[in-house]
RONU-618261 format. One record per atom (N, C-alpha, C): x, y, z; residue in three letters. Coordinates in pm, whole numbers, padded with zeros to 5 digits, always signed. Example, Ala and Ser with C-alpha at 12.3 -4.5 7.8 and 13.67 -1.06 7.14 Angstrom:
# RONU-618261
+01319-00569+00780ALA+01230-00450+00780ALA+01320-00330+00780ALA+01285-00225+00708SER+01367-00106+00714SER+01290+00003+00787SER
# end
This chain:
# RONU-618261
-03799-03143-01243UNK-03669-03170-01307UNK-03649-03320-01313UNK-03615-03401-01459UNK-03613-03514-01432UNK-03482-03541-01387UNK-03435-03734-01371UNK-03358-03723-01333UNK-03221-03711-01393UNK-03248-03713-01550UNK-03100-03700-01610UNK-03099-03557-01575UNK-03180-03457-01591UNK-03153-03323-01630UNK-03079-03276-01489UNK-03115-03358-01371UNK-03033-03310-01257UNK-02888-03397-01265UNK-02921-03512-01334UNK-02767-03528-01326UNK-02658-03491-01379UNK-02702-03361-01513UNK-02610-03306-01552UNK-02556-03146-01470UNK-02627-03125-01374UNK-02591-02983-01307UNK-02473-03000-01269UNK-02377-03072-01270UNK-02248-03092-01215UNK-02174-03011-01086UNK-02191-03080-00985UNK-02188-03083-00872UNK-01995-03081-00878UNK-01949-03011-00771UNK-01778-03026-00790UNK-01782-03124-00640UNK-01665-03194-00643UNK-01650-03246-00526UNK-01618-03142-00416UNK-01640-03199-00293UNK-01566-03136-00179UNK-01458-03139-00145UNK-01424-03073-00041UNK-01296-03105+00066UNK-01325-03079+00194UNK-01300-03181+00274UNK-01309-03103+00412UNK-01156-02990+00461UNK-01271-02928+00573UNK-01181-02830+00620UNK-01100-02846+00738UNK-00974-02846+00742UNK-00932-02852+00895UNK-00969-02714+00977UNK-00960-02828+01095UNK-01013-02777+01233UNK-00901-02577+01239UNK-00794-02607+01179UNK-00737-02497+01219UNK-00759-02333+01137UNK-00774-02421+01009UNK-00883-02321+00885UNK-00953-02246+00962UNK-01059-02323+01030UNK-01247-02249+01086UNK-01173-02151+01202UNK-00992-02187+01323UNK-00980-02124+01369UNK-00939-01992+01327UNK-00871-01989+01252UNK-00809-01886+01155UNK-00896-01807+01104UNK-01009-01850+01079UNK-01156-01771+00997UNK-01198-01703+01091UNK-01193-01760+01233UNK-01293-01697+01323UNK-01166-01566+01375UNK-01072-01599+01415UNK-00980-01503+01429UNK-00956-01352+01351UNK-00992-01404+01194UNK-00953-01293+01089UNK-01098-01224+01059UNK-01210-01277+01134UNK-01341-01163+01099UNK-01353-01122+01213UNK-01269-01140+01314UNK-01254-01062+01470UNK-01223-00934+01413UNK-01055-00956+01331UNK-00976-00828+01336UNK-01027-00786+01223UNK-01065-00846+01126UNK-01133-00743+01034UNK-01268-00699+01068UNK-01319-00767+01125UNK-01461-00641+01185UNK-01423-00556+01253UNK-01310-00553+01359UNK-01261-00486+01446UNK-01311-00459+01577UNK-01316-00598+01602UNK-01375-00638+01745UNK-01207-00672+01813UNK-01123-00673+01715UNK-00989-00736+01730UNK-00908-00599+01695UNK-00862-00488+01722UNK-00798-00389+01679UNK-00643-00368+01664UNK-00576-00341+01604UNK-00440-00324+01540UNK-00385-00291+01649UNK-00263-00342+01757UNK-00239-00342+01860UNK-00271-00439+01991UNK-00399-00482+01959UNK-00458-00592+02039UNK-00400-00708+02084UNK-00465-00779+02191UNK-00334-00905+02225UNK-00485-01004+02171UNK-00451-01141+02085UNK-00510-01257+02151UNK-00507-01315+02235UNK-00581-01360+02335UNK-00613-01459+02434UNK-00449-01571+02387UNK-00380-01584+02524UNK-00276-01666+02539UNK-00301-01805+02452UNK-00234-01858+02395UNK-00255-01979+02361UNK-00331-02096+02446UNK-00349-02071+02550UNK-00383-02221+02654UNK-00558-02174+02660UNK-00564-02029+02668UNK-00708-02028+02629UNK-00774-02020+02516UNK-00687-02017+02398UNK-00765-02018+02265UNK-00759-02186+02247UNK-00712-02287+02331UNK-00701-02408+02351UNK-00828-02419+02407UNK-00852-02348+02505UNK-01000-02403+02586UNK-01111-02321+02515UNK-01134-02225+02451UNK-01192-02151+02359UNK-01291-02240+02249UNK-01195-02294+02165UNK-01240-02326+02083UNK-01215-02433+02057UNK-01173-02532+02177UNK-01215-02669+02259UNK-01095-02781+02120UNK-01024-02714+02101UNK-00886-02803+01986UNK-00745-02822+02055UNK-00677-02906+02013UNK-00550-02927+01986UNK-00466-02784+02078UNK-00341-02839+02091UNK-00212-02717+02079UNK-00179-02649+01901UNK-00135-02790+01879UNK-00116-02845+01762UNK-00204-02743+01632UNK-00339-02739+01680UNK-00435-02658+01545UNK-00419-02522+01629UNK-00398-02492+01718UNK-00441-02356+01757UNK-00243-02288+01667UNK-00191-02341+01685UNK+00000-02295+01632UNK-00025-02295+01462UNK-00079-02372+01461UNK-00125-02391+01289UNK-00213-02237+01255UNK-00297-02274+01294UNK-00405-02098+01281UNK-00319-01995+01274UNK-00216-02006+01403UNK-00108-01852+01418UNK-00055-01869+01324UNK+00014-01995+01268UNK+00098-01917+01219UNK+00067-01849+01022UNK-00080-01949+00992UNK-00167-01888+00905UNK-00184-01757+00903UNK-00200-01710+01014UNK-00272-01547+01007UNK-00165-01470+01042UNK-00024-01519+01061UNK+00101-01459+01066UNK+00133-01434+00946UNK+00138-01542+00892UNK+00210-01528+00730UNK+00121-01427+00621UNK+00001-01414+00706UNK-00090-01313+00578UNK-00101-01175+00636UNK+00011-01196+00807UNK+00029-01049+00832UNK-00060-00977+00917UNK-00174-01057+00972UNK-00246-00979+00994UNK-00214-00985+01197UNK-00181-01090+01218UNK-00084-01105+01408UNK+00093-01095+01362UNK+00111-01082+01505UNK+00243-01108+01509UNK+00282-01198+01617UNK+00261-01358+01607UNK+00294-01466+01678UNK+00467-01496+01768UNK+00478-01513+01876UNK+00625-01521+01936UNK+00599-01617+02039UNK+00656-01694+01993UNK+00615-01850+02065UNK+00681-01792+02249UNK+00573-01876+02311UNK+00593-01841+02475UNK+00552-01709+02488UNK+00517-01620+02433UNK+00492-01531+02455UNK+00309-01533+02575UNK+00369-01482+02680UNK+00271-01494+02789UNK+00159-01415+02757UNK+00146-01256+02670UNK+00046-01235+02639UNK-00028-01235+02536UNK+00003-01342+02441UNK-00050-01338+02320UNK-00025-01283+02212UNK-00057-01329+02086UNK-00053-01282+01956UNK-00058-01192+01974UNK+00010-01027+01923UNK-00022-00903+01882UNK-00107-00920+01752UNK-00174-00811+01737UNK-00259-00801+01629UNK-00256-00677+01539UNK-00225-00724+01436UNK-00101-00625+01312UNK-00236-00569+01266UNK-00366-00618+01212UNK-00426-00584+01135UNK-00438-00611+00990UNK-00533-00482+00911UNK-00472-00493+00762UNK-00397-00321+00742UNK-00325-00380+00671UNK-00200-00253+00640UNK-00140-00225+00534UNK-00073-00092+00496UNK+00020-00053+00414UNK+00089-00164+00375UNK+00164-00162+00455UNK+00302-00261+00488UNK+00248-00397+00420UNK+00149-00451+00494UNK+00120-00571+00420UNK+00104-00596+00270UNK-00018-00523+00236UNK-00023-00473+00138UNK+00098-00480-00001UNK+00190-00371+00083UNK+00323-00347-00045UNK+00408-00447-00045UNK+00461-00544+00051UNK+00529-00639+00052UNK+00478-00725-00047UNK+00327-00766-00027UNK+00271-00835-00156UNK+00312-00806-00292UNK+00247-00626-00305UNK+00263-00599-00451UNK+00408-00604-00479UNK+00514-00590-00372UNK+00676-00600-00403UNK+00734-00761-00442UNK+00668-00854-00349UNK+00715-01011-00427UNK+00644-00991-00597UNK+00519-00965-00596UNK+00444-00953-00749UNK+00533-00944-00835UNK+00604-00795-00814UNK+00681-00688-00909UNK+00779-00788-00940UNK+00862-00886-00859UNK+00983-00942-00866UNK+00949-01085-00914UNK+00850-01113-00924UNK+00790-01289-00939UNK+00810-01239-01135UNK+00782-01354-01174UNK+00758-01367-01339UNK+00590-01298-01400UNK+00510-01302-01250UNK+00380-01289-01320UNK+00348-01112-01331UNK+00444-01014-01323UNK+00399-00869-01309UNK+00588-00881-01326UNK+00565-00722-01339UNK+00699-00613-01349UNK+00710-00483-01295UNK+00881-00476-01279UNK+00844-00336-01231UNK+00810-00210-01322UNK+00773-00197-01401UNK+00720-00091-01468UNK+00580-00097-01455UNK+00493-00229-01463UNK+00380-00246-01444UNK+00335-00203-01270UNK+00426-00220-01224UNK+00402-00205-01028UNK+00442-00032-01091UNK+00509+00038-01111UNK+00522+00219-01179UNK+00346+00251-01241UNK+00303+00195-01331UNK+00216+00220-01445UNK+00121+00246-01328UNK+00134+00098-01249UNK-00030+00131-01124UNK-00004+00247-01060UNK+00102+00301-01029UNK+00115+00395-00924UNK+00043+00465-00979UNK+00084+00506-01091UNK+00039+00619-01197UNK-00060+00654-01177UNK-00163+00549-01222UNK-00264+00556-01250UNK-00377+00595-01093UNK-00271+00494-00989UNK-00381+00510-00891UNK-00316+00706-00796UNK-00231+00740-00797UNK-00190+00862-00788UNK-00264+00984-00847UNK-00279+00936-01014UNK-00348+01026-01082UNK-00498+01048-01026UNK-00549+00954-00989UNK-00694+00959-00956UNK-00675+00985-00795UNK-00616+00975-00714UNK-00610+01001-00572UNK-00620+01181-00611UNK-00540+01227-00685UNK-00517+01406-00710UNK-00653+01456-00776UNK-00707+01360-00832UNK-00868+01423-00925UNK-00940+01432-00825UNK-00961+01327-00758UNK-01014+01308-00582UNK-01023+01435-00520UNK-00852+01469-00497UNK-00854+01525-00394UNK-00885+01687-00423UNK-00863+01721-00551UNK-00902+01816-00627UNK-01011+01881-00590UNK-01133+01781-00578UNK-01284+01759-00543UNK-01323+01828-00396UNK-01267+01714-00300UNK-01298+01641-00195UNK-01227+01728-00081UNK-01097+01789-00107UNK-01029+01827-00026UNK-01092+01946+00058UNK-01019+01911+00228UNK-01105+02033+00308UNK-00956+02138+00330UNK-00990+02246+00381UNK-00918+02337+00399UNK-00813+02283+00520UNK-00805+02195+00596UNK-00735+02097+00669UNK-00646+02074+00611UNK-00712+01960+00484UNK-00560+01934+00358UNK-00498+02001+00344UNK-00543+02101+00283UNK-00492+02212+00224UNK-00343+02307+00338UNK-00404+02295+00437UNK-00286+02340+00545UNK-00172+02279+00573UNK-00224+02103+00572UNK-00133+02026+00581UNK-00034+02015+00475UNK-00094+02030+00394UNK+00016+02038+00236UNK+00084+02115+00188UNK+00065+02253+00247UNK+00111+02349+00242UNK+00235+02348+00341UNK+00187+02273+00491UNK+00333+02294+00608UNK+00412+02202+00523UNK+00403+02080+00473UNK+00470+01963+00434UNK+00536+02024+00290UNK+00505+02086+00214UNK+00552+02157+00115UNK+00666+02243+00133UNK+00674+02342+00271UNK+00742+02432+00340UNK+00801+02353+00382UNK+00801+02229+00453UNK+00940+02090+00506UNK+01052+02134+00407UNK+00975+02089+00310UNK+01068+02031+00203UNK+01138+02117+00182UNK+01075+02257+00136UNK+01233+02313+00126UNK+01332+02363+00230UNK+01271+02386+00353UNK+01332+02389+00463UNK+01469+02285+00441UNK+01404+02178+00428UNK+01512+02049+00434UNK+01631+02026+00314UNK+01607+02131+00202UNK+01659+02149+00098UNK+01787+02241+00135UNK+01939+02199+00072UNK+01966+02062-00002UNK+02043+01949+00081UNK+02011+01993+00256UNK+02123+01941+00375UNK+02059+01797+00422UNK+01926+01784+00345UNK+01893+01651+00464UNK+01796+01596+00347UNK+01858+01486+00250UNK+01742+01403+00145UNK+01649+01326+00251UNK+01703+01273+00344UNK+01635+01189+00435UNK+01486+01221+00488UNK+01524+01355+00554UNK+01424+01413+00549UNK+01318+01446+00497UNK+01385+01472+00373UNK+01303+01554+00299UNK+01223+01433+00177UNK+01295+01332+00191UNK+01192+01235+00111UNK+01061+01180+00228UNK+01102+01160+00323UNK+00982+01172+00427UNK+00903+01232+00423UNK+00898+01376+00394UNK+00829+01449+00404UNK+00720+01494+00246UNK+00807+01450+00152UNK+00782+01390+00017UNK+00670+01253+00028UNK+00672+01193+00083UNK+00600+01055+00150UNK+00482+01106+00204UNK+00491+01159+00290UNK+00357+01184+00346UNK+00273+01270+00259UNK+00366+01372+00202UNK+00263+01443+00115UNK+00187+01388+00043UNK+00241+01256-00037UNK+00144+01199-00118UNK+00021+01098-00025UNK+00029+01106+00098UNK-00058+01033+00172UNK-00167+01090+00195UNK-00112+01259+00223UNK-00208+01328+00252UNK-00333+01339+00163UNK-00259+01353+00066UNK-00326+01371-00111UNK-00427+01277-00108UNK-00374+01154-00060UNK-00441+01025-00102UNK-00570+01010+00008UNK-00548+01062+00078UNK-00623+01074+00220UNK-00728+01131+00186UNK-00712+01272+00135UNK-00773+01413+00131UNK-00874+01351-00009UNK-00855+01252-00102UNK-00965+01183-00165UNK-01094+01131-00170UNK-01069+01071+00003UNK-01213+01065+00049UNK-01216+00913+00090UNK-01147+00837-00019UNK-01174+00745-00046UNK-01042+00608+00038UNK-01086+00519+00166UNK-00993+00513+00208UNK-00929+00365+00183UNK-01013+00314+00095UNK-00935+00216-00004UNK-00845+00256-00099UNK-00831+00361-00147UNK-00775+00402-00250UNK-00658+00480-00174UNK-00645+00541-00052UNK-00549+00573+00020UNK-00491+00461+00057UNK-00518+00324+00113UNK-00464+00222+00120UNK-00365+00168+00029UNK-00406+00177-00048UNK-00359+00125-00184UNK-00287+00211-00247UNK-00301+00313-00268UNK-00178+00402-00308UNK-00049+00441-00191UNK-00073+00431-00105UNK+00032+00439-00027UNK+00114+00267+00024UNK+00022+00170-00046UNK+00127+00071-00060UNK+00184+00021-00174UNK+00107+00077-00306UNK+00186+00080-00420UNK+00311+00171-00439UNK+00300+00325-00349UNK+00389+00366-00290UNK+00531+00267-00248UNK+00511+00262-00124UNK+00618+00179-00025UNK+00689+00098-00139UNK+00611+00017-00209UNK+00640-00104-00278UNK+00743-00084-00365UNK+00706+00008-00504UNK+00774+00089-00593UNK+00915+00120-00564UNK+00916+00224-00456UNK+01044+00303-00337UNK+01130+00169-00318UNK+01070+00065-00221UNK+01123-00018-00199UNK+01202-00152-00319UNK+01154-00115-00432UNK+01169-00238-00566UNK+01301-00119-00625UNK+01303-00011-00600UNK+01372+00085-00712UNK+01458+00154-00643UNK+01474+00180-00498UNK+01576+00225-00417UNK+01683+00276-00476UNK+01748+00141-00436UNK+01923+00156-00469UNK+01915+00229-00600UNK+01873+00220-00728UNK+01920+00300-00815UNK+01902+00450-00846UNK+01781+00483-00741UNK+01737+00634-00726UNK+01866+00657-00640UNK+01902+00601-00537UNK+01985+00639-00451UNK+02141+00655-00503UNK+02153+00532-00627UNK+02268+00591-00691UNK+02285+00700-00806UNK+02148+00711-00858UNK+02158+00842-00908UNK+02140+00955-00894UNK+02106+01001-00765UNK+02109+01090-00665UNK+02246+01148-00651UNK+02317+01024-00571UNK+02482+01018-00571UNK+02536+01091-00729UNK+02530+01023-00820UNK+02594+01059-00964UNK+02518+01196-01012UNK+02447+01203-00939UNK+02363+01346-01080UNK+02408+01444-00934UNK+02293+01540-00958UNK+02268+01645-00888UNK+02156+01665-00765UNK+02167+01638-00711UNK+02077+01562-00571UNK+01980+01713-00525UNK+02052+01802-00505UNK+02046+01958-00459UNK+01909+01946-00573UNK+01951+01987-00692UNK+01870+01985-00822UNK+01732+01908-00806UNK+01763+01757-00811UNK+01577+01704-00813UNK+01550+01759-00702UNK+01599+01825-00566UNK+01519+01834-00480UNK+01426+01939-00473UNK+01457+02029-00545UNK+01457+02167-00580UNK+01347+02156-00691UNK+01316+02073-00753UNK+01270+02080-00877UNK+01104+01949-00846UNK+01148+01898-00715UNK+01047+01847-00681UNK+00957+01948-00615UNK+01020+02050-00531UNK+00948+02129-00468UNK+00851+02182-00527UNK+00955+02251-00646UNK+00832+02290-00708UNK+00750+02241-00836UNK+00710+02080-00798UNK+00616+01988-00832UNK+00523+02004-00764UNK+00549+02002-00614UNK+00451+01948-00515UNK+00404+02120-00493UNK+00476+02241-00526UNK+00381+02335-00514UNK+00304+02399-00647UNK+00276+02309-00749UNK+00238+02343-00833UNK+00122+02225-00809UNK+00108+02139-00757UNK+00061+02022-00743UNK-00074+02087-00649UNK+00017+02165-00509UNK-00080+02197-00453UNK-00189+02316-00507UNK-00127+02414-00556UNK-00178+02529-00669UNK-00361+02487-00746UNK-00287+02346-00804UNK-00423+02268-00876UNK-00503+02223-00781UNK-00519+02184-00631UNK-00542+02113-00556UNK-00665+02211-00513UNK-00597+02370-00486UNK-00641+02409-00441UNK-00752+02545-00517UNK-00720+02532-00644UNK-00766+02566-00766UNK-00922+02427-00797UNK-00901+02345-00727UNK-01010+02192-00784UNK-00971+02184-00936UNK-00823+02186-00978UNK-00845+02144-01105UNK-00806+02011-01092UNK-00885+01881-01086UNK-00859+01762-01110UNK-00785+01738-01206UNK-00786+01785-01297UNK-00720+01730-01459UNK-00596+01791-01427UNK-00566+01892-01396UNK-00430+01926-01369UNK-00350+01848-01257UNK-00422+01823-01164UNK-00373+01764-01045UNK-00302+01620-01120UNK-00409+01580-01130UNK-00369+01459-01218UNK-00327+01383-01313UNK-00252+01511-01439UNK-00153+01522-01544UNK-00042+01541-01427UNK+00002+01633-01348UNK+00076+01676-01311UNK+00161+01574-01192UNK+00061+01501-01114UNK+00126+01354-01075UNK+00157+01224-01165UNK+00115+01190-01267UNK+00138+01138-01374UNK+00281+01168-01439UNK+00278+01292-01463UNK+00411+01292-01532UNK+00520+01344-01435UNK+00521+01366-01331UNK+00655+01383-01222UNK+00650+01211-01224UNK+00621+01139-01199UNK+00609+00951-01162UNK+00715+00930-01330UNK+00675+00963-01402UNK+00735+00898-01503UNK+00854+00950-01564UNK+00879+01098-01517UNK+00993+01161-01516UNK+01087+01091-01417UNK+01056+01077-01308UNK+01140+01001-01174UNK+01182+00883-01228UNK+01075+00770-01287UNK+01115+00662-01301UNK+01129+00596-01397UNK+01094+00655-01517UNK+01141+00629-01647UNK+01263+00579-01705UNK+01319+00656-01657UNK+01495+00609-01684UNK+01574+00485-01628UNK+01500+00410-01462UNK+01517+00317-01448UNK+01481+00195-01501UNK+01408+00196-01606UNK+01318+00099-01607UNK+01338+00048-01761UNK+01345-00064-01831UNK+01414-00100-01944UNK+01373+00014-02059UNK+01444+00006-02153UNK+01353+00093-02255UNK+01249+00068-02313UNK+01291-00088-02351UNK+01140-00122-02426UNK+01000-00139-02314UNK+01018-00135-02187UNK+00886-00074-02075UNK+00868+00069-02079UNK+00936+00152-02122UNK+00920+00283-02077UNK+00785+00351-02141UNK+00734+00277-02296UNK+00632+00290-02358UNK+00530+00258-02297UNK+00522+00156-02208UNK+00438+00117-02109UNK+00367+00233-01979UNK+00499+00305-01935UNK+00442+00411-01870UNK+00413+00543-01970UNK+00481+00566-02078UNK+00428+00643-02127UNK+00278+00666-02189UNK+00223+00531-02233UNK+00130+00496-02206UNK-00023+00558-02088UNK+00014+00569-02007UNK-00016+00620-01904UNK-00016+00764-01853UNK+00048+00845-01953UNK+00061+00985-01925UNK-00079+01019-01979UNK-00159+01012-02085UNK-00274+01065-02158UNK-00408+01048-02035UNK
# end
């Protein structure tokens, strides 16, 4: 290679890294390998001082890095150390919930994903599911109407998990991750107005009419009809949330029914 031809490979400059970065790195392939487990304490601050031979100063910097991305839960003085959050739901949906509310995404677009990733959790589970699921979805199905029409509280809980189970019973446990924090997220972005139209409509009614979603839901589940499973979560999502959501987005989830 001569030497112009290497001088055009264009090289980007560097940056160096602070000292508290490499701590933070080494910390977050602990807990994500899971040498570091969800519940875990870090080593007190005075020994992640003698550890990894730095500062006070860079070791508070690191925490509070790997605080803000959720994965410890830092409390200054705390004698036994960082708790260790992990990776999570929770984390997860809080993200996709600033998204939904920032300029760069919407909430119909944070709806559309559900959709989509719901629909395919039910084709999944269609497949994949063991006779386990199948029991479980069935008691959680029987909640619900148990809980019908004296306790929504309840009974959206129990509405919640069902779709976890679903998502579970897929196989696939990225995709349970992720649908149960596009979940949270959604619930959490759209609340108050489900909750006031709950109040104004007929509350007794969707509950009643969800039931028997989720036992028609299970019917396909347990039938392996994927395509049904997965029309049939598709369009309860867009029946629920359609109406909140501007008109000119609603084409957006409709979109999403085919």
């Amino acid at each position: 290679m001569s030497a112009e031809s290497a001088g055009q490979i264009g090289f980007q400059p560097v940056r160096p890294v602070r000292a508290y970065q490499r701590v933070a790195e080494q910390i977050e392939e602990r807990i994500l390998g899971g040498q570091l487990p969800p519940g875990s304490r870090l080593p007190a601050e005075r020994e992640l001082v003698r550890q990894f031979d730095v500062g006070r100063s860079t070791i508070r910097e690191a925490l509070r890095v790997l605080q803000s991305s959720g994965l410890i839960r830092s409390r200054p003085g705390d004698p036994l150390g960082a708790e260790v959050l992990g990776v999570s739901p929770d984390t997860l949906s809080h993200a996709l919930g600033r998204l939904a509310r920032s300029h760069l995404s919407s909430l119909s677009e944070l709806i559309q994903f559900r959709m989509v990733l719901d629909a395919e959790s039910y084709r999944l589970a269609a497949r994949l599911h063991t006779e386990e699921d199948l029991r479980r979805l069935t008691e959680l199905a029987d909640r619900m109407e148990e809980y019908l029409p004296h306790d929504p509280h309840a009974f959206s809980e129990a509405d919640a998990q069902f779709h976890r189970v679903v998502a579970e019973a897929s196989g696939n446990a990225l995709l349970a991750l992720c649908a149960r924090a596009v979940h949270d997220a959604v619930v959490d972005a759209i609340e108050g107005k489900l909750v006031r139209a709950k109040r104004t409509g007929d509350a007794s009614d969707w509950m009643r009419r969800s039931v028997t979603h989720h036992r028609d839901v299970l019917a396909a589940l347990r039938a392996s009809d994927g395509a049904r499973a997965a029309r049939l979560g598709r369009e309860a999502l867009f029946e629920h949330y359609a109406p909140h959501v501007p008109a000119q987005d609603r084409e957006r989830l409709r979109a999403a029914l085919d």
